[in-house]
C-alpha positions as CSV (number, residue, x, y, z in Angstrom):
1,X,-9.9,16.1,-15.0
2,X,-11.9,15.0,-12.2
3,X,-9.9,12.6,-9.2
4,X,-12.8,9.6,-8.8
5,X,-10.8,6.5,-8.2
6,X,-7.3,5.9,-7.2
7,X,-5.4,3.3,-7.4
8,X,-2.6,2.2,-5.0
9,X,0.0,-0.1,-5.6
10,X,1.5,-1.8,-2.9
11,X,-0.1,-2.4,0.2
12,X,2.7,-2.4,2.8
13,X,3.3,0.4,5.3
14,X,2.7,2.9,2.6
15,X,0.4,1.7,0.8
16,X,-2.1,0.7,3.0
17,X,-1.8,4.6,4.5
18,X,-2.4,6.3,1.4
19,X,-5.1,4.2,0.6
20,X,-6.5,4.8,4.2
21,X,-5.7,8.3,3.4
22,X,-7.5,8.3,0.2
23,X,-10.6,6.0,0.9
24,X,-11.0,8.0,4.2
25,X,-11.2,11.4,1.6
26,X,-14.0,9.9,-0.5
27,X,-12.7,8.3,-3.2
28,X,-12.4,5.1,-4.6
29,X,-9.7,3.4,-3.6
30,X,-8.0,-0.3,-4.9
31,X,-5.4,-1.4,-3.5
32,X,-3.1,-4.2,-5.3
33,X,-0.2,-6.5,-3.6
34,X,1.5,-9.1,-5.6
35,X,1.2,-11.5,-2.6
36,X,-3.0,-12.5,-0.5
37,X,-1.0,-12.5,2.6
38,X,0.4,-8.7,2.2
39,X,-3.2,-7.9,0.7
40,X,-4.7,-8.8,4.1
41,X,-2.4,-7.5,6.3
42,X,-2.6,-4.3,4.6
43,X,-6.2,-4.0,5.1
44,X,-6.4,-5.2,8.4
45,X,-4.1,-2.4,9.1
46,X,-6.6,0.0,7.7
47,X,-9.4,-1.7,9.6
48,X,-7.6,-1.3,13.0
49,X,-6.9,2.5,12.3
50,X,-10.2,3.3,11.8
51,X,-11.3,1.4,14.7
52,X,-9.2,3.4,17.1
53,X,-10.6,6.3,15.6
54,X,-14.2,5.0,16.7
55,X,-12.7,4.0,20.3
56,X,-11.9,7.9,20.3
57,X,-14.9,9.1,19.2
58,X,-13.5,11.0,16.3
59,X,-15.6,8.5,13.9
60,X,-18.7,6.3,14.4
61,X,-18.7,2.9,13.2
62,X,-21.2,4.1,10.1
63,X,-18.2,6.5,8.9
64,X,-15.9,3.7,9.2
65,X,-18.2,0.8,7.3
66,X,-18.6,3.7,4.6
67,X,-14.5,3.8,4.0
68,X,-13.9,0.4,4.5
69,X,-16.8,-0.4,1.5
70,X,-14.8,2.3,-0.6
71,X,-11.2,-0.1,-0.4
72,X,-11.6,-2.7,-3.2
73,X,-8.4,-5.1,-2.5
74,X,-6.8,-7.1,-5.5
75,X,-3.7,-8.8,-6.7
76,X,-4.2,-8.3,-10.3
77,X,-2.3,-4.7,-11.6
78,X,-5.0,-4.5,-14.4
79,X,-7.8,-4.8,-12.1
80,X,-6.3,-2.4,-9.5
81,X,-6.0,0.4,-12.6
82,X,-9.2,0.1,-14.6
83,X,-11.3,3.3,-14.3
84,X,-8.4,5.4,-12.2
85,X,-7.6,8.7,-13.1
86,X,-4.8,8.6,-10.8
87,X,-2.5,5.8,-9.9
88,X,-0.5,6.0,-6.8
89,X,2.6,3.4,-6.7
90,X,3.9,2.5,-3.5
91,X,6.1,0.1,-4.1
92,X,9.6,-1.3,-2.7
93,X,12.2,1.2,-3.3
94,X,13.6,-0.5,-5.9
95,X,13.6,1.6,-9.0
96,X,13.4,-1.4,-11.6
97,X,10.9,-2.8,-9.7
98,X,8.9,0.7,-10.1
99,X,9.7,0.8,-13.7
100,X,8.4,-2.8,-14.6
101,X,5.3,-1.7,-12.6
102,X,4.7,1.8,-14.3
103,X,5.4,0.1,-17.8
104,X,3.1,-2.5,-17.8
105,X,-0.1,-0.3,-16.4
106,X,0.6,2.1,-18.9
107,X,-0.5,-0.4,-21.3
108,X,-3.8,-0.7,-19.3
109,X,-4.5,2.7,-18.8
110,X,-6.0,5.4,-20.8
111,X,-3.8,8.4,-21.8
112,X,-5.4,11.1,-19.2
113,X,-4.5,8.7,-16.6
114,X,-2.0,10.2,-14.1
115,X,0.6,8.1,-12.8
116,X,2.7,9.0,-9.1
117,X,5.5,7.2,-7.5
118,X,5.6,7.4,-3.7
119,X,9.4,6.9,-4.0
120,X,11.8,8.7,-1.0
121,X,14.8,8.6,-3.4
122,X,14.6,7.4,-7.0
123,X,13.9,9.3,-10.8
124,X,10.8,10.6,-11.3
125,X,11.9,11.5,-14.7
126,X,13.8,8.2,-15.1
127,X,10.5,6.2,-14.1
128,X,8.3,8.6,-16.1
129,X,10.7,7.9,-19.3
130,X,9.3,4.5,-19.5
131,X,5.8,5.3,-20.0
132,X,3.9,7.0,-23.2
133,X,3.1,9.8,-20.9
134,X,6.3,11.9,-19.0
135,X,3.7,14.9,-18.8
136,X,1.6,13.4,-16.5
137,X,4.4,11.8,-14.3
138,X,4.8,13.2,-10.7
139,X,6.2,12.3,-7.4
140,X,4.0,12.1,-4.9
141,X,6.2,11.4,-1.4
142,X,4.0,10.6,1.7
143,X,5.5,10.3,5.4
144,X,5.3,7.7,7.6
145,X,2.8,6.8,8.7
146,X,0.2,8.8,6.1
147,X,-2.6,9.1,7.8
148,X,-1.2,11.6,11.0
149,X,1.4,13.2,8.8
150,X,0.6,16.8,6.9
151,X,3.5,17.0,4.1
152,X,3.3,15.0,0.7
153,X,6.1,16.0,-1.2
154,X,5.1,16.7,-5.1
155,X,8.1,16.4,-7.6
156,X,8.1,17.8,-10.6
157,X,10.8,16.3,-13.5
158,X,11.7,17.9,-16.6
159,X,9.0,16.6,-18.3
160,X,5.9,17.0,-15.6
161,X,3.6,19.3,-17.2
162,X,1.8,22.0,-15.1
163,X,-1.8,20.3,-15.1
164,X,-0.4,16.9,-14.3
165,X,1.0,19.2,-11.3
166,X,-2.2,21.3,-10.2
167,X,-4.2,17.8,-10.3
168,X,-1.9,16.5,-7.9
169,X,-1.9,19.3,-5.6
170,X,-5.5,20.0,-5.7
171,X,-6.0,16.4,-4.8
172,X,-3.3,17.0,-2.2
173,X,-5.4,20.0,-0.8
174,X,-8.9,17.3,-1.1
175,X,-6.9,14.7,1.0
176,X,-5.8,16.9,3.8
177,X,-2.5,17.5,3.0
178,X,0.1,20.2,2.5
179,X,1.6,19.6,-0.7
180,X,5.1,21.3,-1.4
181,X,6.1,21.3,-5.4
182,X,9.6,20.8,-5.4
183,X,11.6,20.7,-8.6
184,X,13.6,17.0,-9.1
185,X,16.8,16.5,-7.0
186,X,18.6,13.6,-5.7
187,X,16.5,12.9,-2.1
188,X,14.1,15.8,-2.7
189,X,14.1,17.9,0.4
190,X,13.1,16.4,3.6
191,X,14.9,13.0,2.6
192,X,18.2,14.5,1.3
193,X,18.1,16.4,4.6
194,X,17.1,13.5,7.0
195,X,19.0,10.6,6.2
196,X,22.2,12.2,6.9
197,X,21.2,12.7,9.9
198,X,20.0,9.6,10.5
199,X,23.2,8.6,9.2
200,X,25.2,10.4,11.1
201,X,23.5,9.0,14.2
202,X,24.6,5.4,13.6
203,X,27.9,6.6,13.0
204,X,27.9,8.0,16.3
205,X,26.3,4.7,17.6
206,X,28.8,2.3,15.6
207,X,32.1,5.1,17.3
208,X,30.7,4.0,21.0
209,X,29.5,7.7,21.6
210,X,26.4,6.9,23.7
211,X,23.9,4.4,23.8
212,X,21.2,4.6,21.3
213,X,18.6,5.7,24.0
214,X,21.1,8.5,24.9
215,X,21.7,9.8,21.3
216,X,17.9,9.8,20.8
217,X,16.8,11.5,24.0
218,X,19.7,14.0,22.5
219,X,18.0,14.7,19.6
220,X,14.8,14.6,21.1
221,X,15.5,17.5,23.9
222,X,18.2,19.1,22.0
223,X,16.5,20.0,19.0
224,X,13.0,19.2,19.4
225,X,12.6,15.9,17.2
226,X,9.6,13.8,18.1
227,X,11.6,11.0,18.2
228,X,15.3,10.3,17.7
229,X,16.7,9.3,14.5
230,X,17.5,6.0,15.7
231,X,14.2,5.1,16.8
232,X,13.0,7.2,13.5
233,X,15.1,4.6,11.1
234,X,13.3,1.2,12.8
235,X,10.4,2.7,11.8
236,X,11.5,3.6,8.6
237,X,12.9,0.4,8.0
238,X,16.9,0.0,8.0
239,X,16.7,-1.9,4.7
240,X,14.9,1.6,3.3
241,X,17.6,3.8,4.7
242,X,20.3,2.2,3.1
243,X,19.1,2.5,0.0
244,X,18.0,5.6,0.0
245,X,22.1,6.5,1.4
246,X,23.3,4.6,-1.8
247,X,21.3,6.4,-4.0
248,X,22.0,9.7,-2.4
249,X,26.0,9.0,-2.6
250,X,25.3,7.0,-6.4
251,X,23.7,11.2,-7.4
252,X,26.4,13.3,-5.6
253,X,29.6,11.4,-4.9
254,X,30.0,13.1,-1.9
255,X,31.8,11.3,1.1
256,X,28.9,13.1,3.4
257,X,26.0,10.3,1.6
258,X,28.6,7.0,2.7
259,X,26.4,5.1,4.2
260,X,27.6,3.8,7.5
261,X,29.2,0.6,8.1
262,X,26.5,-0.1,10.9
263,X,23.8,0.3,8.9
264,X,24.6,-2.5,6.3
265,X,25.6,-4.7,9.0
266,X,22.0,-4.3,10.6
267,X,20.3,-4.5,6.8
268,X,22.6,-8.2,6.3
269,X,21.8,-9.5,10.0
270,X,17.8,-8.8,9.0
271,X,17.4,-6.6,11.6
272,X,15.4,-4.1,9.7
273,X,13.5,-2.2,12.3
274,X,9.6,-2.8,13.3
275,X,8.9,-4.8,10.5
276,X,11.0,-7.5,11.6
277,X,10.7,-6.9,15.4
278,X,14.7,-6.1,15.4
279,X,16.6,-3.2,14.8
280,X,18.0,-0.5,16.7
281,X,15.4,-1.5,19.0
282,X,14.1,-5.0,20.0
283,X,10.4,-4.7,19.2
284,X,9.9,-8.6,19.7
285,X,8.6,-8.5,23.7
């Protein structure tokens, strides 16, 4: 099956850089929020991307007129779907919020559609249960932010059939990406791996250890991160983090997934990183 459209759902963070990603790649791309204000946003994000890339000179202004005209922004889900082969959720990472989502476009979509959650944590096989088509179910995780990073995660549950798969990759490979098949595990790889880190680091914050700048530069220098976890989880978002620590400790019941007491208080006070101009960091002056 040929990619022509996609569809992304969710214009956030996410969203709006795989749709960047995607539009920028030559397909069709809509993009659907449930909200005009996070629509716009979304695409004005997109729009000031691209224009960087013209201040650079690694695009002209025709190049980025032709992907803007290929982003077709909406906030009805049927809309968003209709004529996709491929619909890319990106979503809050809430998993009932991703099942209500995946089970109502199933209803719109024909059966050779193929349906992706760009989910850090959750089911693939869970989500993909509540659709008429577990085959063609995958896992597609992009990194933050989607555009400069190489890795998309592709996970494969029980059920993911091997086409469903080599579509995915091969429109991986067509996006500029480096796709990694990974068989379905609590956190995947680079999640499972990261956020205990990242964890570990605010328990070393909440302890007094060092200041966050200190324990950053650390990591930085020390072992060659591009930026320190702390600075890493404002991006992230804080809020994202701890769910993705509660789902990792929900799967394993291991003691090394407790979230840290820090990290909830910063997710109740609101101060959830960049996206609320608090977190770690004050992003507000």
């Amino acid at each position: 099956m040929e990619i022509k459209k996609i569809a992304v759902i969710g214009a956030g963070i996410m969203g709006n850089g795989i749709a960047q990603v995607c539009a920028q790649a030559g397909y069709e791309v809509s993009v659907r929020d449930i909200n005009q204000a996070f629509l716009d946003k979304g695409i004005k994000n997109i729009e000031k991307n691209l224009s960087k890339l013209v201040a650079k000179e690694k695009m002209t202004q025709d190049q980025m007129n032709a992907v803007m005209g290929k982003l077709k922004p909406t906030l009805e889900l049927k809309d968003a779907v209709e004529g996709a082969q491929l619909v890319i959720e990106a979503a809050t990472e809430n998993i009932d919020i991703k099942k209500s989502i995946f089970k109502e476009i199933d209803g719109y979509c024909p059966p050779e559609t193929v349906f992706a959650s760009n989910t850090t944590a959750k089911s693939i096989a869970e989500m993909g249960a509540v659709t008429k088509r577990p085959d063609k179910f995958i896992g597609m995780h992009f990194f933050n932010p989607p555009p400069l990073m190489k890795l998309v995660e592709v996970i494969r549950s029980l059920a993911t059939s091997d086409e469903t798969c080599k579509i995915i990759t091969d429109t991986c490979a067509k996006l500029g990406k480096k796709a990694v098949v990974i068989k379905e595990a609590p956190g995947f790889i680079v999640t499972r791996i990261f956020a205990v880190l990242i964890n570990e680091a605010f328990f070393t914050l909440m302890e007094g250890v060092a200041s966050p700048e200190e324990i950053d530069e650390a990591m930085q220098l020390g072992v060659n991160l591009p930026a320190g976890p702390l600075r890493t989880a404002d991006f992230m978002g804080i809020d994202l983090v701890l769910a993705t620590m509660n789902t990792l400790y929900e799967e394993f019941g291991d003691p090394k997934y407790r979230p840290c007491p820090l990290v909830r208080n910063y997710v109740r006070a609101g101060w959830l990183g960049v996206k609320t101009g608090r977190g770690v960091y004050d992003y507000r002056k």
